[in-house]
Phi, psi and omega in degrees: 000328190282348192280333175289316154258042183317149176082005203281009189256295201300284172315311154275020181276314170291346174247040168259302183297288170333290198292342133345285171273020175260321176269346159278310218267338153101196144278173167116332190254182184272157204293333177304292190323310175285327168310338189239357147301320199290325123354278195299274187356299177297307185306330137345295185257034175057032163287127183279141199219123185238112158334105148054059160300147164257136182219116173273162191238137188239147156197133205068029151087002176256148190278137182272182170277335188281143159227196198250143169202095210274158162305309217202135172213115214253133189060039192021045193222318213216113150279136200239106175218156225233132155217170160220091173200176218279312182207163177261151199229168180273020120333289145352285241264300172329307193304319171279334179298324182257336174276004128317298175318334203270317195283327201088056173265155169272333192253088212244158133229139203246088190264141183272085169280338189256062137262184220183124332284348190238166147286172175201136183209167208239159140239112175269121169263121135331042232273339133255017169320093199283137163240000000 
């Protein structure tokens, strides 16, 4: 049980801060706008946050030109990606998956900011992930 809520302090300490700019700020705006409220939050409740990491991606042992670039990585543990859309899809839920996958992280969430009437949101684990 316990492998299942790995992270549970750290994680819900980053969705107290979501629901923090969900309740100023409402639905409606573009996902930068709540990304970079969410930014001022976290630093606020002295959470650590790093922006729009770049993770490079290899194939066949070669680095692409292309990387990975999660919104948010909070406790140098748990990506944080950010939508404002009507709903989350499993295109999303992929989309956190592999950017679990490149660093080898376990812990992701995946927030809805642009929903009506509430937020919404996922917590994904990376579930094989070996340390």
């Amino acid at each position: 049980m316990d492998e299942i809520y790995i992270l549970k302090d750290e994680t819900y300490r980053i969705m107290g801060a979501c629901f923090a700019v969900y309740n100023d700020k409402g639905n409606g705006y573009a996902e930068a706008v709540y990304q970079d409220s969410l930014e001022i939050e976290l630093s606020y409740l002295e959470i650590p946050v790093t922006a729009q990491r770049n993770y490079p991606l290899y194939h066949r042992g070669i680095q692409l030109k292309h990387s990975y670039t999660p919104d948010l990585l909070c406790f140098e543990k748990i990506i944080v990606e950010l939508k404002a859309v009507k709903s989350l899809t499993d295109e999303h839920r992929a989309q956190v998956l592999n950017y679990l996958k490149v660093p080898g992280l376990q812990v992701g969430l995946l927030v809805n900011l642009g929903g009506f009437p509430k937020i919404e949101w996922e917590r994904i684990i990376l579930s094989n992930h070996t340390q």
